[in-house]
N, C-alpha and C positions, 0 to 999 in steps of 0.2 A: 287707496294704497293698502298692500298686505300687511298684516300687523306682524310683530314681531309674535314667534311661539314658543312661550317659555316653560320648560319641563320644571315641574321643583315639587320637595315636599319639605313644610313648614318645619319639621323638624332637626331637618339638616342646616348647619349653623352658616355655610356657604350659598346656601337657598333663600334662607331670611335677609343674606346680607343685600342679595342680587333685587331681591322683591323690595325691600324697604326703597331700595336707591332709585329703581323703575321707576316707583309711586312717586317720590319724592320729588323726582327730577323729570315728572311728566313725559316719561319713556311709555309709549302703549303698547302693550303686550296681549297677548292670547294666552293665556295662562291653564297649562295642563298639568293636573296633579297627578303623580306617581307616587304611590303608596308604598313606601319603603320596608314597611311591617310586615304589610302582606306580600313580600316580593315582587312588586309590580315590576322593577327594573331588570327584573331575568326574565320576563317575558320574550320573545321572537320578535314581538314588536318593537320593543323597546330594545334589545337587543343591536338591531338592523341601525336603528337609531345612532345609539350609542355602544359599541363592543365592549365600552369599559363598565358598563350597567351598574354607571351612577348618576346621579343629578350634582347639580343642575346642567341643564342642556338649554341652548337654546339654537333658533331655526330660524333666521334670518332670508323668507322669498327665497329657499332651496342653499341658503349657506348656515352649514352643523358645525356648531362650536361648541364642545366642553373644555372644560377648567375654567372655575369661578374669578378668577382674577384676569385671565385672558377675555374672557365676557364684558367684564366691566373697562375696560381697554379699549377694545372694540365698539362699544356702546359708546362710548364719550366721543371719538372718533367717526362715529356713523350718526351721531345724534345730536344733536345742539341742545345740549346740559351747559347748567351753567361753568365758567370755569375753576371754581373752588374746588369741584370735587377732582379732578383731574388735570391740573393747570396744563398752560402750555409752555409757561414759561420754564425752560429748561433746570434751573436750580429749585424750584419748587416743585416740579415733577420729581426730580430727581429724589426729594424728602420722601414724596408720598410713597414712590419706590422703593427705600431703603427699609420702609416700614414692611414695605406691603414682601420684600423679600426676606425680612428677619423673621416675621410672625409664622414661616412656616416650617424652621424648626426650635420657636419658643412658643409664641401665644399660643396658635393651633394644634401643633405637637403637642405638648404638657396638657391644653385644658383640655383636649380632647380623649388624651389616653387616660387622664383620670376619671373623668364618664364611662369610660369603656370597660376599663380594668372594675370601677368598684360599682356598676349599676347595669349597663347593657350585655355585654358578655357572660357574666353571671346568670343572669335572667335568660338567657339564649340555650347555655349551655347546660343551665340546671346542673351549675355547680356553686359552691359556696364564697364566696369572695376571698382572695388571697389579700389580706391585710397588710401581709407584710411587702408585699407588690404597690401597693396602694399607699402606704406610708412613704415609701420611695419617691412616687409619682407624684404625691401632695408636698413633698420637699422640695424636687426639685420644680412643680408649676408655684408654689410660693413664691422662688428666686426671682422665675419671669416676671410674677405679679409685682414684686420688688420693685422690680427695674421699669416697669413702664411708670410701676408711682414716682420711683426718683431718676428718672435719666426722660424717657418720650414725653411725659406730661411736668415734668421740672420748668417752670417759670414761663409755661402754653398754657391754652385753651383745650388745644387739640393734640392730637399725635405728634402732626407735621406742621404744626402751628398755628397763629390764633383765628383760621378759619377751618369749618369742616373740610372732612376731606373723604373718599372712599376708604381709606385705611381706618377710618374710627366707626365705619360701619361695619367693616371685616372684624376689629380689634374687639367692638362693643359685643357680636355676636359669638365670638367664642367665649369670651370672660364670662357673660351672660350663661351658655350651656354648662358650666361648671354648679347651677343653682341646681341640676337636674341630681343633683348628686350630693347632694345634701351639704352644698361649700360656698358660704359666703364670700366672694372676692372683693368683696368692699370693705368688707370692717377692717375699721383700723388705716385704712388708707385714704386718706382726706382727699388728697389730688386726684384718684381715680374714682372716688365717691363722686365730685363735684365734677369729672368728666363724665362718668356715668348719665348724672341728672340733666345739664347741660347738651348731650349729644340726643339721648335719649328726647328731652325737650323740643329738639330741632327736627328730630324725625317722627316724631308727631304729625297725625296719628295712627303712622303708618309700622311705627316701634308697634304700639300695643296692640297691634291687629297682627302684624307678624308674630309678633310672642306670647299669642293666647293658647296654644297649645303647648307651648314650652312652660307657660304659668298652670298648666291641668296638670302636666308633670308635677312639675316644684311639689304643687298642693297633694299632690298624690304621695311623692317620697318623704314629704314633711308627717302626714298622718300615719303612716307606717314605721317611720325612725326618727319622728321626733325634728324638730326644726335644727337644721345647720349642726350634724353630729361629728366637724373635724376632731380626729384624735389631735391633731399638733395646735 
């Protein structure tokens, strides 16, 4: 049987989430990397592919589906994973879905633009960081960081409760790309610390194999500015 062909590159926080979950939940894939640095996704090839020339892609025996959340839908759906990550049962689908539809204009939106805003666009544009853009943007991904410490992980395991779920491998790897950027999202926050260790534990050791290029980063922006240099 043809194997599943998965486009992604380890750096995008939607790519890590789709990979971790494959490994994890013994989904076999063909796994092609698309080098996001060097442009690989505006190629003709990759273009044809996908017209939105982004990852993650995948190509299911001639069915093309991007967006990372609609993937992993599909996946649980077309594949016999277990059912924690995706239940079937209607009110705890429903959870993982209220997660997985908030996180895209709070966890994803904020941790993301503040990567963008005070580390990638910068470096891109070869211009100097707007601080005062960045101070903004670290206020208001704070409040979300806030609210998953005391409202999603408030008296859980998990996001959507005290079993894994796909939502805390989406949740884990945005939180996580905020380290790229010289910002600790753990400290100080007990609940999402002890969610951290805990999910991170369970995706073993397919976490530390996805986030080894995300850990070259970290070590890269730590030796340059110093470890974890939030102004707030």
């Amino acid at each position: 049987m043809a194997k599943l062909i998965f486009y992604y590159d380890l750096l995008s926080q939607p790519c890590r989430a789709l990979y971790m979950f494959f490994k994890k939940a013994n989904v076999p894939f063909e796994g092609k990397v698309v080098d996001l640095l060097r442009g690989e996704q505006f190629t003709p090839e990759f273009e044809a592919l996908n017209p939105f020339k982004k990852v993650p892609v995948i190509n299911d025996k001639g069915f093309v589906l991007t967006e990372s959340i609609a993937i992993l839908r599909y996946i649980t759906r077309t594949h016999n994973v277990a059912d924690h990550w995706y239940p079937k049962d209607s009110v705890k689908q429903a959870q993982v879905d209220e997660y997985l539809e908030w996180q895209h204009t709070n966890t994803r939106s904020d941790c993301a633009l503040y990567f963008l805003h005070k580390v990638l666009w910068p470096v891109m544009n070869g211009k100097p960081v707007n601080e005062q853009k960045v101070a903004q943007l670290e206020k208001k991904m704070i409040i979300t960081l806030d609210l998953i410490e005391n409202v999603w992980l408030k008296n859980k395991k998990f996001l959507c409760g005290n079993e894994i779920s796909i939502s805390d491998i989406f949740g884990i790897c945005e939180i996580d790309h905020t380290r790229m950027a010289g910002f600790d999202p753990y400290a100080n926050r007990p609940n999402l610390s002890e969610w951290k260790m805990r999910t991170s534990s369970y995706l073993s050791p397919y976490y530390e194999e996805a986030n080894e290029v995300l850990e070259e980063h970290v070590a890269l922006y730590n030796e340059k500015y110093g470890k974890f240099n939030s102004k707030i």
